[in-house]
N, CA, C and O of each residue as an XYZ file, in Angstrom:
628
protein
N      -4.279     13.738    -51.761
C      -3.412     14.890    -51.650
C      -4.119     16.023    -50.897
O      -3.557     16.688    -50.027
N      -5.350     16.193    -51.277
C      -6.060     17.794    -50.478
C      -6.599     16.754    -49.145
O      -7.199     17.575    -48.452
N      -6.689     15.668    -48.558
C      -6.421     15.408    -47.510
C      -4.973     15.740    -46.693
O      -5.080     16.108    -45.523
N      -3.935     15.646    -47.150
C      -2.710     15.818    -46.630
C      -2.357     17.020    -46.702
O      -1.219     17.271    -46.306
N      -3.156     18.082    -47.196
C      -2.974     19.150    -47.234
C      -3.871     20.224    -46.110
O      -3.715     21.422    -45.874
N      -4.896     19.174    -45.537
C      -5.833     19.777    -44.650
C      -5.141     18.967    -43.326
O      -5.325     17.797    -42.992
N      -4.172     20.129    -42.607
C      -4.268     19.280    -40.960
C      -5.502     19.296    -40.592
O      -5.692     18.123    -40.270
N      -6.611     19.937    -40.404
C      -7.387     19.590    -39.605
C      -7.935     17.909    -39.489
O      -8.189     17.047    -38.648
N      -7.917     18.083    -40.620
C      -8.477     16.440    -41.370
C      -7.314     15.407    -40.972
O      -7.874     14.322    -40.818
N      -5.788     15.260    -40.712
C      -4.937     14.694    -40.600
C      -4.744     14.225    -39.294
O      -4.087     14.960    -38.556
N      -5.186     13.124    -38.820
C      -4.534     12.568    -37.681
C      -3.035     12.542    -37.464
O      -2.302     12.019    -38.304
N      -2.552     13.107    -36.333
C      -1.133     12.566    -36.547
C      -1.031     11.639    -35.423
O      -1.720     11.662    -34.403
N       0.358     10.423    -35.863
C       0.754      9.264    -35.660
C       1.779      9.707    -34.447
O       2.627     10.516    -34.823
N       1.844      9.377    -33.250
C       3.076      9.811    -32.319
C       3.814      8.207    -32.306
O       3.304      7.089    -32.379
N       5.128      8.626    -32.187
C       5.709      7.154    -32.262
C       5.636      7.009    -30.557
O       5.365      7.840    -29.690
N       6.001      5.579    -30.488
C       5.723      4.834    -29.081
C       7.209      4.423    -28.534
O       7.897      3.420    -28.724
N       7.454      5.833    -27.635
C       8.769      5.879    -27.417
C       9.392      4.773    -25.757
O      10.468      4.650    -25.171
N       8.092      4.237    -25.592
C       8.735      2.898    -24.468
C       9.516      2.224    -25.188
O       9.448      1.911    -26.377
N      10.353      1.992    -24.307
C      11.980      1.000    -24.343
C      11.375     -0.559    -24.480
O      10.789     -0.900    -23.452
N      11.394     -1.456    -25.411
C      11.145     -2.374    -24.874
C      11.835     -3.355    -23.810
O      13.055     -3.378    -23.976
N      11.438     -4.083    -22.877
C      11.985     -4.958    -22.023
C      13.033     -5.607    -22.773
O      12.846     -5.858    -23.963
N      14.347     -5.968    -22.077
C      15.321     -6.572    -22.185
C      15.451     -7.293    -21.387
O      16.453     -8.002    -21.485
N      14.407     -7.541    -20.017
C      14.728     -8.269    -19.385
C      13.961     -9.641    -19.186
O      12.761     -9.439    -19.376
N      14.235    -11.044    -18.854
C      13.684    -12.101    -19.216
C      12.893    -11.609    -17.885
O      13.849    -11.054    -17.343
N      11.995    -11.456    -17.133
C      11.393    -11.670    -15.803
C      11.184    -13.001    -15.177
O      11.380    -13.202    -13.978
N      10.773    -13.925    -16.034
C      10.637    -15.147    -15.495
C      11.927    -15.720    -15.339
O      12.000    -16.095    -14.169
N      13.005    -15.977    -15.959
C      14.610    -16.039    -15.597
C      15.566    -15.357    -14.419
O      16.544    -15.697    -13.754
N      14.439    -13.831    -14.594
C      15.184    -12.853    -13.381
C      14.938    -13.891    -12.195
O      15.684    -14.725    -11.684
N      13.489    -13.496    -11.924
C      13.078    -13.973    -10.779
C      12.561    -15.581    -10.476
O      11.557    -15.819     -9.803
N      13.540    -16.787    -11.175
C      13.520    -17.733    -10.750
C      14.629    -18.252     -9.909
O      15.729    -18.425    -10.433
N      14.440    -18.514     -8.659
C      15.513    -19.145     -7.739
C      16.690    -19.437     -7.637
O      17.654    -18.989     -7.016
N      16.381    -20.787     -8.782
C      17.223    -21.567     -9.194
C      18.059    -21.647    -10.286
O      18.711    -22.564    -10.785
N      17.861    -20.235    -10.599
C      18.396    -20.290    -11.693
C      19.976    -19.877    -11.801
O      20.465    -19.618    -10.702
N      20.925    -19.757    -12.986
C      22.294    -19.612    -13.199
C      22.257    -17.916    -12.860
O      23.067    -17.354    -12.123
N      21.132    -17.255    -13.569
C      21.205    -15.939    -13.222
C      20.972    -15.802    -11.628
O      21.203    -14.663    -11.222
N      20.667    -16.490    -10.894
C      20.526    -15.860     -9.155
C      21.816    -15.995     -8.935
O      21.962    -15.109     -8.093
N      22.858    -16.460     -9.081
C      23.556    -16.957     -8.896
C      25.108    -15.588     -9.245
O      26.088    -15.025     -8.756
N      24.486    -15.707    -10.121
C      25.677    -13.989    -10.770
C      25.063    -13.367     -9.971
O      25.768    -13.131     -8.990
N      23.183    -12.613     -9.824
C      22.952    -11.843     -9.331
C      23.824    -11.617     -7.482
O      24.184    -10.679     -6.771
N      23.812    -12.634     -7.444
C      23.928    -12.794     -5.777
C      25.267    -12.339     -5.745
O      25.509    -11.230     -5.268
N      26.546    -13.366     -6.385
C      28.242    -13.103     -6.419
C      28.193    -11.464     -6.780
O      28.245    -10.528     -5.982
N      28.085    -11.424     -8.125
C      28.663    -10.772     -8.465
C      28.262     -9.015     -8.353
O      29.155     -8.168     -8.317
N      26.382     -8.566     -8.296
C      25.534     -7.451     -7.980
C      25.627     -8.089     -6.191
O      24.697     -8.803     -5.816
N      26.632     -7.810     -5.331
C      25.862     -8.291     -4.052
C      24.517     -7.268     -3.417
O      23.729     -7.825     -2.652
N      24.326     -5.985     -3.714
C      23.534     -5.155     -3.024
C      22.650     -4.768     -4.349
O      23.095     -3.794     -4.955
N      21.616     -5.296     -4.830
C      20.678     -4.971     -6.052
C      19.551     -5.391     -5.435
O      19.325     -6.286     -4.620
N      18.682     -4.325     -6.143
C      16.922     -5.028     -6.087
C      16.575     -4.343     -7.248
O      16.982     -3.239     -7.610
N      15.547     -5.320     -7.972
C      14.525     -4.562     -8.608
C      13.308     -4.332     -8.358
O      12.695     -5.285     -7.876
N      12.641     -3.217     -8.551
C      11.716     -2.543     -7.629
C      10.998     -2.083     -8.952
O      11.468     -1.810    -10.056
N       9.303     -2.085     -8.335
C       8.269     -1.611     -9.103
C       7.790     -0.088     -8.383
O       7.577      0.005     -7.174
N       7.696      0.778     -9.098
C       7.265      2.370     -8.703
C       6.320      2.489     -9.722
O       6.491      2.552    -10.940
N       4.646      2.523     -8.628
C       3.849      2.839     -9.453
C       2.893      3.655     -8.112
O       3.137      3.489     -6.917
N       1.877      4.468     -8.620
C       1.538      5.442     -7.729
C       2.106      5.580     -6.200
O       1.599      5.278     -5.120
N       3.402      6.175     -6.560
C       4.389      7.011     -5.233
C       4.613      5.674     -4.293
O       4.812      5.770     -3.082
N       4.563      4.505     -4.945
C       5.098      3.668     -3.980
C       6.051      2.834     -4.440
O       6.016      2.508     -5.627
N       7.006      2.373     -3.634
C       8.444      1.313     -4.223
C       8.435      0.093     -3.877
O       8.906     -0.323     -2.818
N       7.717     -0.815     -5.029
C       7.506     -1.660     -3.995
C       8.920     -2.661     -4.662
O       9.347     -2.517     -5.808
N       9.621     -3.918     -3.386
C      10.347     -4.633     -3.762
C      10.103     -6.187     -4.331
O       9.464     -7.055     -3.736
N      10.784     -6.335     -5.662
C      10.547     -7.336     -6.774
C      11.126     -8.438     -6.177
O      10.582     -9.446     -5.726
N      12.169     -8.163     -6.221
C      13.552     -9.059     -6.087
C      14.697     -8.110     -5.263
O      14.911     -6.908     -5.424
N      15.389     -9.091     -4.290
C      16.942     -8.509     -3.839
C      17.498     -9.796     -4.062
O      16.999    -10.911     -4.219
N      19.328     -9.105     -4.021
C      20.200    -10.283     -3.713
C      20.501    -10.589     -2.298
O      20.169     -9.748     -1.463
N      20.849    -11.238     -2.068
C      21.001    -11.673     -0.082
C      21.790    -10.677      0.442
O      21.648    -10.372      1.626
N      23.025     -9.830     -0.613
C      23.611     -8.625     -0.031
C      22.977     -7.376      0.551
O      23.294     -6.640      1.485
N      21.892     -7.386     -0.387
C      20.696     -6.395      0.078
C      20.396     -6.141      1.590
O      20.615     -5.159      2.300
N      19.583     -7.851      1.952
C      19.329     -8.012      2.796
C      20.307     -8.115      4.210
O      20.077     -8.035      5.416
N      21.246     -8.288      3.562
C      22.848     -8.360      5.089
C      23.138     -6.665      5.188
O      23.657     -6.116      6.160
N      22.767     -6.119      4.194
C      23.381     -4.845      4.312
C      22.331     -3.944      5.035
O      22.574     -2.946      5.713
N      20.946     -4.573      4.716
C      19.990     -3.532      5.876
C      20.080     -4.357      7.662
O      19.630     -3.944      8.730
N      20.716     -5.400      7.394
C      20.773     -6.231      9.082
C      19.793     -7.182      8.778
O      19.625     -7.898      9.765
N      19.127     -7.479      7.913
C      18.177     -8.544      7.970
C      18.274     -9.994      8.059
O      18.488    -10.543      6.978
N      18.163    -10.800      9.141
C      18.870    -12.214      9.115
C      18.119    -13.118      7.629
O      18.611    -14.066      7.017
N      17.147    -12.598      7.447
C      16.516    -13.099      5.928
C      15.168    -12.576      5.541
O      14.308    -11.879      6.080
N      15.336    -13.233      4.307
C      14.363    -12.180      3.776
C      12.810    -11.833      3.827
O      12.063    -11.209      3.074
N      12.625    -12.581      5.176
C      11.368    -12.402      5.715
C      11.399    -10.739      6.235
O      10.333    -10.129      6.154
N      12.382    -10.154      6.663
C      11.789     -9.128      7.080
C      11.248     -7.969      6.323
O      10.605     -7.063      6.853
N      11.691     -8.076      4.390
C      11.774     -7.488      3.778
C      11.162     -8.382      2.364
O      11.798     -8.737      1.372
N       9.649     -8.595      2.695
C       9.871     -9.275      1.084
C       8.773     -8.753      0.368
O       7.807     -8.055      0.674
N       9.438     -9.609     -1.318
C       8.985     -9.163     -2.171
C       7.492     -8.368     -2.289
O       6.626     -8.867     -1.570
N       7.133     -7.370     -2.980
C       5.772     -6.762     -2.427
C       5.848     -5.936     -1.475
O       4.714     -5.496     -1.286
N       6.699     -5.412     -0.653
C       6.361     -4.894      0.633
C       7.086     -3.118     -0.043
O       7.890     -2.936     -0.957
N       6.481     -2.226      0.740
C       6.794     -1.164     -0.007
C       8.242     -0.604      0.399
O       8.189     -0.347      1.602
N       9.329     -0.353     -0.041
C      11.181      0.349      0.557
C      10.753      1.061      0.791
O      10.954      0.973      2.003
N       9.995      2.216      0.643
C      10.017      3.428      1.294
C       9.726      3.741      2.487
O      10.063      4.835      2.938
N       9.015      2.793      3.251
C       9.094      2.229      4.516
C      10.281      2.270      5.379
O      10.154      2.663      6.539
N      11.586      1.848      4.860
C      12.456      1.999      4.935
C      13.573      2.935      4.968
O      14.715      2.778      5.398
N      12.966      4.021      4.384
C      14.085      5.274      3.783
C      13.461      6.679      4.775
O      12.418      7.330      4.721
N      14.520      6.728      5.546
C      13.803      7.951      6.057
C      13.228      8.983      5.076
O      13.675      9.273      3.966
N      12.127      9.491      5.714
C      10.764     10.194      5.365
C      11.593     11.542      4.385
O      11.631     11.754      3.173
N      12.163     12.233      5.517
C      13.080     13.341      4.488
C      13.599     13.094      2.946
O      13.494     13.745      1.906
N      14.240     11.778      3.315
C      14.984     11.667      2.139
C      13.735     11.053      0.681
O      14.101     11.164     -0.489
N      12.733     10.622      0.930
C      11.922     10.118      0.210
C      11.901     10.703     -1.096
O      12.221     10.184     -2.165
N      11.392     12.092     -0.811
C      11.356     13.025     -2.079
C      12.502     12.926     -3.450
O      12.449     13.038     -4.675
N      13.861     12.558     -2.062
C      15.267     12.933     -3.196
C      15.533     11.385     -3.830
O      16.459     11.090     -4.585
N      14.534     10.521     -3.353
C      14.698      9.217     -4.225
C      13.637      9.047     -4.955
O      13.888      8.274     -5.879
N      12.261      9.526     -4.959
C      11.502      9.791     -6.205
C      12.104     10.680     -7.241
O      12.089     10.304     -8.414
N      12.498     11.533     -6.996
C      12.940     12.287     -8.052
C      13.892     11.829     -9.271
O      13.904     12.141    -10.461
N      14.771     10.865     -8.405
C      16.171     10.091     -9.237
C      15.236      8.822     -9.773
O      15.803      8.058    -10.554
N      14.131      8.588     -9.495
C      13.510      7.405    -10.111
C      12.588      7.876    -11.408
O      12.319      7.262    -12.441
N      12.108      9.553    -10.837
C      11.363     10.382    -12.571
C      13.155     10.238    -13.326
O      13.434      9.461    -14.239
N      14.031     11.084    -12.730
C      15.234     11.252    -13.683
C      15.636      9.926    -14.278
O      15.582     10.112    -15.493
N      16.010      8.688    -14.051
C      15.982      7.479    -14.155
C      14.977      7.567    -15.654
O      15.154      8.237    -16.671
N      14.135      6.818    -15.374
C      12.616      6.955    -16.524
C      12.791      7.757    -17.887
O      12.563      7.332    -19.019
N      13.333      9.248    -17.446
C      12.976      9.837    -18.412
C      14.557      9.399    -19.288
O      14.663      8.754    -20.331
N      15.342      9.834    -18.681
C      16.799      9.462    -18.692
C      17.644      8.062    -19.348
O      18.839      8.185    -19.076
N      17.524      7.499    -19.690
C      17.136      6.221    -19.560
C      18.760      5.921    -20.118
O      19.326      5.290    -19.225
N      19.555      6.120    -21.108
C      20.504      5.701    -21.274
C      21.723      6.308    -20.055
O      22.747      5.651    -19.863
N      21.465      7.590    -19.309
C      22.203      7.552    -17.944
C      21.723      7.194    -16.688
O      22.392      7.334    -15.664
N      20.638      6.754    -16.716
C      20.305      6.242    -15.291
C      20.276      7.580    -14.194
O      19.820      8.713    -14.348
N      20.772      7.120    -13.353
C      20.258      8.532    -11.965
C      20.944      7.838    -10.790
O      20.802      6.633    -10.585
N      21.661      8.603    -10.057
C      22.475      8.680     -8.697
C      21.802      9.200     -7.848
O      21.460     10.339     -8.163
N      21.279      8.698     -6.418
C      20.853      9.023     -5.354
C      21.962      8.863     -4.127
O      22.907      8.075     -4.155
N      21.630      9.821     -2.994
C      22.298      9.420     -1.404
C      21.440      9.591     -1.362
O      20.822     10.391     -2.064
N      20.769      8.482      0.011
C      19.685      8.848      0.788
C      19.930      8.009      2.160
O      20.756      7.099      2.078
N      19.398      8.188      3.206
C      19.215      7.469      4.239
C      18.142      6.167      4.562
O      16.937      6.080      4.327
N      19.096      5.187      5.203
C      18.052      4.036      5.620
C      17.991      3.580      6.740
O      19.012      3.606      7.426
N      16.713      2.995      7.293
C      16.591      2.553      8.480
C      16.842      1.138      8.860
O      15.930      0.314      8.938
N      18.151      0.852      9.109
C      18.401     -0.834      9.203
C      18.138     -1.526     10.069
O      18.145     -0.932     11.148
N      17.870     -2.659     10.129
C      16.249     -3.615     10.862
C      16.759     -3.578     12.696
O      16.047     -3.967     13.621
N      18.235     -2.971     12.826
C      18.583     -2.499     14.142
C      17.999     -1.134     14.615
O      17.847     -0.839     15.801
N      17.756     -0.507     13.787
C      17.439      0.930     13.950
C      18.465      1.826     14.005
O      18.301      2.952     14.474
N      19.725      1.359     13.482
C      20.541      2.619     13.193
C      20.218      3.153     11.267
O      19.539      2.639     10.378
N      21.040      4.308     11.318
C      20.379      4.808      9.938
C      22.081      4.183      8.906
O      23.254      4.176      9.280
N      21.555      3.817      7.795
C      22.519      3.622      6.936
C      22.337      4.805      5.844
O      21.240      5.187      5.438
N      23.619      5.333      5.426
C      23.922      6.084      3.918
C      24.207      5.160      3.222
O      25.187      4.420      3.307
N      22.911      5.141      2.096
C      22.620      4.581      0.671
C      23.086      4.909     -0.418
O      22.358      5.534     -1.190
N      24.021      4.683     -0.677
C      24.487      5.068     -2.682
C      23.645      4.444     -3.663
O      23.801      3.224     -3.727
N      22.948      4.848     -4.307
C      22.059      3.898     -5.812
C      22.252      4.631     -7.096
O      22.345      5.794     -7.491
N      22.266      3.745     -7.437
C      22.957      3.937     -9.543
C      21.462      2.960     -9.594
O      21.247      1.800     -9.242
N      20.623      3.966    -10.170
C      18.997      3.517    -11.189
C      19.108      3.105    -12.025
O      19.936      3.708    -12.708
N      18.655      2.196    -12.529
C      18.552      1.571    -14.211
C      17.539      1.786    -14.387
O      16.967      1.580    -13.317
N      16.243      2.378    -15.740
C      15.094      2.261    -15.644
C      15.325      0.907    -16.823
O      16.176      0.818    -17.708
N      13.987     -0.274    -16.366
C      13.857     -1.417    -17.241
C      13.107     -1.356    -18.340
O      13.509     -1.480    -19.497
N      12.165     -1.191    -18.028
C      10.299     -1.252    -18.220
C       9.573     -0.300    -17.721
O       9.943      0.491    -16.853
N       7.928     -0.359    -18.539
C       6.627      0.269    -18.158
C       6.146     -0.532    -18.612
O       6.431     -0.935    -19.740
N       4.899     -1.214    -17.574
C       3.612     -1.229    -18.238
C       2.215     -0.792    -17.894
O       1.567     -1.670    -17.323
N       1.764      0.025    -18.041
C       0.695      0.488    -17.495
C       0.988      1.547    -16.547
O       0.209      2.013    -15.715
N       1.874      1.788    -16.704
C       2.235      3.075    -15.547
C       2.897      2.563    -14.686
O       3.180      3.204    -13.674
N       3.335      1.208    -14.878
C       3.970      0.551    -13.498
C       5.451      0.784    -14.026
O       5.854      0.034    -14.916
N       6.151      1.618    -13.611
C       7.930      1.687    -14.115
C       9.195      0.475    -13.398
O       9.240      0.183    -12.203
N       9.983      0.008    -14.305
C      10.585     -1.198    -13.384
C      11.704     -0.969    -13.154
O      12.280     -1.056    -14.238
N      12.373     -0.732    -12.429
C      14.025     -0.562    -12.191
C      14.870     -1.208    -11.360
O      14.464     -1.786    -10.352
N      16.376     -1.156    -11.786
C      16.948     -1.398    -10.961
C      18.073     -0.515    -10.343
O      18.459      0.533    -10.860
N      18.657     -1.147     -8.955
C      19.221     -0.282     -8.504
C      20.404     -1.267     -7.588
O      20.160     -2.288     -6.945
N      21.601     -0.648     -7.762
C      22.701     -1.247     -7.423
C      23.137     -0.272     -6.264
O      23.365      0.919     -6.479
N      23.237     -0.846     -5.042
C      23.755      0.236     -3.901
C      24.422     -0.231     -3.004
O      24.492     -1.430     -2.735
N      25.225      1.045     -2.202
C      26.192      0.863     -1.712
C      26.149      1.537     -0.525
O      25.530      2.598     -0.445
N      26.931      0.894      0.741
C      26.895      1.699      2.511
C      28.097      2.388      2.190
O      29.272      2.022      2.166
N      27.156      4.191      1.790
C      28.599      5.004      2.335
C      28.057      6.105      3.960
O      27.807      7.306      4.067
N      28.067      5.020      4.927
C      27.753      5.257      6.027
C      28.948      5.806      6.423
O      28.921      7.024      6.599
N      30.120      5.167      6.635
C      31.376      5.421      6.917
C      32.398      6.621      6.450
O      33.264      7.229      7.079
N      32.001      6.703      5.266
C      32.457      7.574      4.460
C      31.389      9.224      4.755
O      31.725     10.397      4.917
N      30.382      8.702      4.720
C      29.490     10.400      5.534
C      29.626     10.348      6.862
O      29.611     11.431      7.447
N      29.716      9.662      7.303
C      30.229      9.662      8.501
C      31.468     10.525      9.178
O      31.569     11.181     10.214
N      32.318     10.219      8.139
C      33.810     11.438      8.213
C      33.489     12.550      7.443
O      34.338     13.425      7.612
N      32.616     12.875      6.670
C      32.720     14.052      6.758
C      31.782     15.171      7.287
O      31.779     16.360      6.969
N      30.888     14.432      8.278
C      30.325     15.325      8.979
C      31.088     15.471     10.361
O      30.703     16.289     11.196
């Protein structure tokens, strides 16, 4: 009792507020599996992406991904290689930020526009809805479902 009565003496306990994984990884990212298969039909424009010191790097896409930046396959864009490469420089900042909001956020996720550079060299407008997955080690895992509203900013500039 005169321990619990002395904070100094009292360690306190912080609870361990990481989300645990819901996601199978080895199921995500096997080929052949029934899940590539939804991923591909039904998410056509998804990747999940690792953000760990200021870089994005890509996990996994669905083949929509890749048709939607012009890529005849997914050599030009694979797994490991960093997106931000990809995203014009300006816009970089306003898609880290939706990836802290994402993280912290976690049951609303985070909405970005940003610009991309498609493997033609014209720029595409990016829509992304963030999911944050995971952490481990500082490595944050997300996903992100997006959409060309090129056309649509397009009219209103």
């Amino acid at each position: 009792e005169a321990l619990l009565l002395d904070s100094k003496r009292l360690k306190k306990l912080e609870k361990d507020h990481r989300p645990q994984s819901i996601v199978n990884f080895n199921e995500l990212f096997h080929k052949d599996s029934f899940s590539e298969r939804i991923l591909s039909e039904l998410l056509r424009n998804m990747v999940v992406c690792e953000y760990f010191n200021d870089n994005l790097d890509l996990l996994r896409a669905t083949e929509g991904y890749y048709q939607m930046l012009g890529c005849a396959d997914e050599e030009s864009i694979q797994p490991g290689r960093h997106l931000q490469q990809w995203i014009v420089p300006e816009d970089w900042q306003r898609v880290q930020k939706a990836l802290d909001q994402a993280g912290t956020k976690m049951k609303q996720g985070a909405d970005v526009v940003f610009r991309q550079k498609r493997s033609d060299g014209r720029i595409l407008w990016t829509y992304a809805r963030l999911a944050f997955l995971a952490e481990n080690g500082g490595r944050r895992i997300f996903c992100a479902l997006l959409g060309d509203m090129t056309g649509w900013q397009e009219q209103r500039l």
